[in-house]
C-alpha positions in Angstrom: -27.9 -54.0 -23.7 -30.3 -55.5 -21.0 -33.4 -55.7 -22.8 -36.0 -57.0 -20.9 -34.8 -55.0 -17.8 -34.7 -51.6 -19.8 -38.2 -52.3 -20.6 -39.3 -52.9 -17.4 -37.5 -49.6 -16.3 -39.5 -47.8 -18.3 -42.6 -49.4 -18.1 -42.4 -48.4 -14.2 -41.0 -45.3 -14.4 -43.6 -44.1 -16.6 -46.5 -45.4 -14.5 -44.9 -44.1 -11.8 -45.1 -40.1 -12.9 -48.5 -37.9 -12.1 -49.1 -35.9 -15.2 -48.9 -33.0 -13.4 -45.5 -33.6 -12.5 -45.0 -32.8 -15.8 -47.6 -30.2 -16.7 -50.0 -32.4 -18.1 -53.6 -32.0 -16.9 -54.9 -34.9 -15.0 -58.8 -35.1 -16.2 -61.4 -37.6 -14.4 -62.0 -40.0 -17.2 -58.1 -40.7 -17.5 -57.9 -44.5 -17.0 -53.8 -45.1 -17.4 -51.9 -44.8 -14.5 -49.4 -42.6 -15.0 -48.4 -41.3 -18.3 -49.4 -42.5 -21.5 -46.8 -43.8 -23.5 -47.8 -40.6 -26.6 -47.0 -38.5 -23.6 -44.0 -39.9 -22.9 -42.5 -39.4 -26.6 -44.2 -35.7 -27.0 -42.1 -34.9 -23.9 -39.2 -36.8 -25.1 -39.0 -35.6 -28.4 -39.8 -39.1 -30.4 -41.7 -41.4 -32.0 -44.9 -42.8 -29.9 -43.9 -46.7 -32.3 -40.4 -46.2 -30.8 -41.4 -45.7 -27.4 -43.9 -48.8 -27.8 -40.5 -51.0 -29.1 -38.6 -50.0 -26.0 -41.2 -51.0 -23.5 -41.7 -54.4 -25.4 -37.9 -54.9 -25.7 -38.2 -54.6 -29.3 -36.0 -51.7 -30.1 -32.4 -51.6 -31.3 -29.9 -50.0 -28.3 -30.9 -45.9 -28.1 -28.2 -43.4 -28.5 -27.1 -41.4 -25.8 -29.1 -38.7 -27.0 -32.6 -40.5 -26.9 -31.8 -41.9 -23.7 -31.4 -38.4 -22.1 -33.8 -37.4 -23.4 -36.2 -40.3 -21.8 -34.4 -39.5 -18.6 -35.6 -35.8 -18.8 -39.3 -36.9 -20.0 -39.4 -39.1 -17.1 -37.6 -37.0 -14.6 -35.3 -39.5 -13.3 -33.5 -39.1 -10.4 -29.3 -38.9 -11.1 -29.3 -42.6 -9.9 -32.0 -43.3 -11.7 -30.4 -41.9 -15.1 -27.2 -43.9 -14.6 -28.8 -47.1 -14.3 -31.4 -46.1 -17.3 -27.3 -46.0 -19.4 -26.3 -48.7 -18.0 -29.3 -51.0 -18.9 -28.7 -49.4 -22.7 -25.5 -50.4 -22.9 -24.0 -47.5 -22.1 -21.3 -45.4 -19.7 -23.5 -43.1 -18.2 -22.4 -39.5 -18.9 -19.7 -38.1 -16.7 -20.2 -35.1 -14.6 -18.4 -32.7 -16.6 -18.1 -32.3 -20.3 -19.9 -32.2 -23.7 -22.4 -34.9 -22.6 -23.5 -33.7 -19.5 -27.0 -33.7 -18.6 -29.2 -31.3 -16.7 -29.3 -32.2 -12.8 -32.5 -33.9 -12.2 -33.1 -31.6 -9.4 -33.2 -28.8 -11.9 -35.3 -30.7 -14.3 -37.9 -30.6 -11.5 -37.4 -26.8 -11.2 -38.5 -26.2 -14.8 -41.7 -28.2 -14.0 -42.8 -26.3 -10.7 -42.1 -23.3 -12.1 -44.7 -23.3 -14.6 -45.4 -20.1 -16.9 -42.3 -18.7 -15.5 -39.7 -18.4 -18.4 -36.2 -21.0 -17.1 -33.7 -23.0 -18.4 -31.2 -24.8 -17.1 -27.3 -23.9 -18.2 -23.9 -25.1 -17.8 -21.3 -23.2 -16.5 -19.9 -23.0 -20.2 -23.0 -21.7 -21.7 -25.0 -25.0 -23.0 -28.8 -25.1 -22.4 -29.3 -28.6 -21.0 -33.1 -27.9 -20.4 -35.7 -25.6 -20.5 -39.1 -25.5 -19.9 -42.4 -24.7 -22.5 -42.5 -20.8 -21.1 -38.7 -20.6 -22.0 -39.1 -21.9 -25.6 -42.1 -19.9 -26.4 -40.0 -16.5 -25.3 -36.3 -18.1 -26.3 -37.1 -20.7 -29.1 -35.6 -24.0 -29.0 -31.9 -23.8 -27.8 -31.5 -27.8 -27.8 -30.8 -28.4 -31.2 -27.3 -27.1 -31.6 -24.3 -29.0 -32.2 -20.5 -28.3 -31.9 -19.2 -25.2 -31.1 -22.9 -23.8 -31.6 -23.9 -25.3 -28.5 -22.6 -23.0 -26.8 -24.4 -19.7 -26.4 -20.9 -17.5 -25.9 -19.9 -19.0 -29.4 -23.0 -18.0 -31.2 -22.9 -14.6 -30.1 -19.1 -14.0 -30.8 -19.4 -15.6 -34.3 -23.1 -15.1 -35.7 -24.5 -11.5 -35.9 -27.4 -12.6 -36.1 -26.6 -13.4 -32.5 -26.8 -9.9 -31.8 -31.0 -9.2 -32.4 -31.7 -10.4 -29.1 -31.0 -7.2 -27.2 -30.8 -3.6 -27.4 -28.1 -1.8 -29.3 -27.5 -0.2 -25.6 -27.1 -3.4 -24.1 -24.8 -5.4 -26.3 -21.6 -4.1 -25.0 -22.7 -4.8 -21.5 -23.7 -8.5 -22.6 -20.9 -9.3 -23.9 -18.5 -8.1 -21.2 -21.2 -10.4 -18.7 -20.4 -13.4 -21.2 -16.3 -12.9 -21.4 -16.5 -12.5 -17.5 -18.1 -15.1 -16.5 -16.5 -17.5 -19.0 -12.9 -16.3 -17.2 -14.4 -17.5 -14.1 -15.2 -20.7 -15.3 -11.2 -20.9 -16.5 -10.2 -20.0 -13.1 -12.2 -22.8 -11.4 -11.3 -25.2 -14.0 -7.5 -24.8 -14.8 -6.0 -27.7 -17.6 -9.4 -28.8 -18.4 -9.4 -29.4 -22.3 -13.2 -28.4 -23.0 -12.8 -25.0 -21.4 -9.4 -24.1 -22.6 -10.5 -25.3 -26.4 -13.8 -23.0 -26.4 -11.2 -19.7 -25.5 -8.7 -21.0 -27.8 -11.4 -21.4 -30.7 -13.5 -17.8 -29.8 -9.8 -16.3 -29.8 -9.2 -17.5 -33.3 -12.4 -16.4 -34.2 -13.6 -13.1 -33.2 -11.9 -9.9 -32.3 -14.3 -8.6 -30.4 -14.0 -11.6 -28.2 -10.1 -10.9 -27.9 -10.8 -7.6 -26.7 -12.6 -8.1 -24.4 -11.0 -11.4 -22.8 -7.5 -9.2 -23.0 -9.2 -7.0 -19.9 -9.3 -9.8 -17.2 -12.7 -9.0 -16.2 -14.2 -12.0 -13.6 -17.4 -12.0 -12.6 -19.7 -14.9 -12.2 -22.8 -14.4 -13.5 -26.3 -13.7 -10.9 -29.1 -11.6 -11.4 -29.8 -8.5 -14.0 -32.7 -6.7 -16.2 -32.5 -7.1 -20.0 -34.4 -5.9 -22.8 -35.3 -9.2 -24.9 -35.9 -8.2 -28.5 -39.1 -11.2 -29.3 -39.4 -11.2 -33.4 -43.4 -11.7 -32.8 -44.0 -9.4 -29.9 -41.3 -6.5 -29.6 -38.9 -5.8 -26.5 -40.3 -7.4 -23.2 -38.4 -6.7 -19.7 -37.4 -9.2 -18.2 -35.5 -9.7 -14.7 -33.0 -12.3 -15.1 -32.1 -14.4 -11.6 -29.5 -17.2 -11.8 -29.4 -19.8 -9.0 -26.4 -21.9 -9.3 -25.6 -25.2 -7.9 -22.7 -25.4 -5.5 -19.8 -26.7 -7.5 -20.9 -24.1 -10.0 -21.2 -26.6 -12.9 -24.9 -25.7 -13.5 -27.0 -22.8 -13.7 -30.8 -22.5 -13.1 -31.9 -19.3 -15.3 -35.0 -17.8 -14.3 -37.0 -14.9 -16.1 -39.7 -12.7 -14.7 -41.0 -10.0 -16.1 -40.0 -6.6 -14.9 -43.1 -4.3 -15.9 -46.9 -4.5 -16.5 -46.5 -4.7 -20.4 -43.5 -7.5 -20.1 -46.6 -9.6 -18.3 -49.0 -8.7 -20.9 -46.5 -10.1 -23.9 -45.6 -13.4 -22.0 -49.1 -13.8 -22.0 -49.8 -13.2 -25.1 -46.5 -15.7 -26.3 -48.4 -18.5 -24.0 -52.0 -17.7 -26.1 -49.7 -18.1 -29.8 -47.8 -20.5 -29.0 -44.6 -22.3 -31.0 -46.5 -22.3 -34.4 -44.4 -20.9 -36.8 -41.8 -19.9 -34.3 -38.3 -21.1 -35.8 -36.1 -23.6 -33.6 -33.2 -21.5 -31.4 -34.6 -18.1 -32.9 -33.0 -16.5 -30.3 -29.4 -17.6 -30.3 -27.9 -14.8 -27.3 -27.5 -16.0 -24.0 -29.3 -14.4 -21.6 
């Protein structure tokens, strides 16, 4: 771990970001150029003392996990992120797999699109980002671990799974979800990750066996739901996925479809996350 030189990383990278890069508003008495370091572990997800130690070359070596998460708070560019691993001590995450990271491209995309409802997905059903409208209509879909992680797993294996849509459109969902993950087995023959998430859903749910047993393919693009919110009732939402070209990412966008879906998103962005339970809705969308 190159401690001085991962400090210095930082240090510049941070000064380096407007806050409205990053949704922060940018008042005329602000002094610090850049980001404040507090704004820099809200974003991030830590502690402001841990931040401080990093930046002073104080700190023991960050996990994998805190360092992506700096690389998302500070929107580093792909090269960027590598060389932020590589100063930790670490390999940098490959481009496929469990500890892939959303594309800093996309990361960008979550910023710019403001009150807009997105998240960024892989092409196996892992949120890798998403941005303050998509938590406040989605919940938090970052904290899962293990099989969880992934949204077709949840909804094959937890009912509970189920309460984000209709009773009309489950059947429909599902199919989406089975399809598209038999795309992404197509694209990706031999690869251990994919063909260990079928072989684990297939051992696990029925439903999911049915369903995978009728070869559907389809990869997935654009669609109306009905999301069931627990605090506000059914909104309508137009879902529009913009993928990236090797397929291995997915940016998920959400508009809403009517007058009264508007009026509830706006109502979400007045209550805020208080009280709103981490990955409350577990169904991928």
């Amino acid at each position: 771990m190159q401690r001085e030189q991962l400090a210095d990383f930082l240090r510049r990278r941070r000064k380096a970001i407007r806050p409205a890069e990053v949704g922060i508003a940018d008042g005329p008495g602000r002094r610090t150029a850049g980001l404040r370091r507090e704004e820099v572990a809200m974003l991030a997800g830590m502690s402001v003392d841990y931040v401080v130690r990093l930046e002073q070359g104080r700190s023991s070596q960050p996990s994998g996990q805190l360092l992506a998460a700096l690389a998302r708070a500070l929107r580093l560019s792909d090269d960027e992120r590598s060389h932020l691993f590589h100063l930790a001590g670490h390999q940098p995450p490959p481009a496929d797999g469990v500890a892939r990271l959303a594309r800093a491209g996309l990361v960008r995309m979550l910023d710019l699109l403001g009150d807009t409802p997105a998240m960024v997905i892989s092409d196996l059903g892992e949120v890798l980002a998403q941005n303050r409208a998509s938590v406040l209509l989605a919940g938090d879909q970052s904290a899962f671990t293990g099989d969880r992680r992934y949204l077709s797993f949840r909804w094959f294996t937890e009912p509970v799974a189920h309460e984000v849509h209709t009773p009309q459109e489950r059947e429909h969902h599902a199919r989406q979800m089975v399809a598209d993950l038999r795309a992404v087995a197509g694209r990706r023959p031999g690869d251990r990750e994919v063909n260990g998430l079928i072989e684990r859903l297939l051992a696990a749910s029925a439903d999911f066996r049915r369903l995978w047993a009728e070869h559907e393919v389809a990869v997935r693009r654009a669609d109306r739901k009905t999301l069931v919110h627990p605090r506000v009732g059914p909104i309508l939402m137009d879902c529009e996925t913009l993928v990236t070209p090797d397929l291995g990412q997915q940016l998920l966008v959400l508009t809403p479809a009517d007058d009264d879906a508007r009026e509830k998103l706006a109502l979400l962005r007045v209550l805020g996350t208080e009280e709103f339970p981490t990955g409350n809705l577990t169904g991928r969308f």
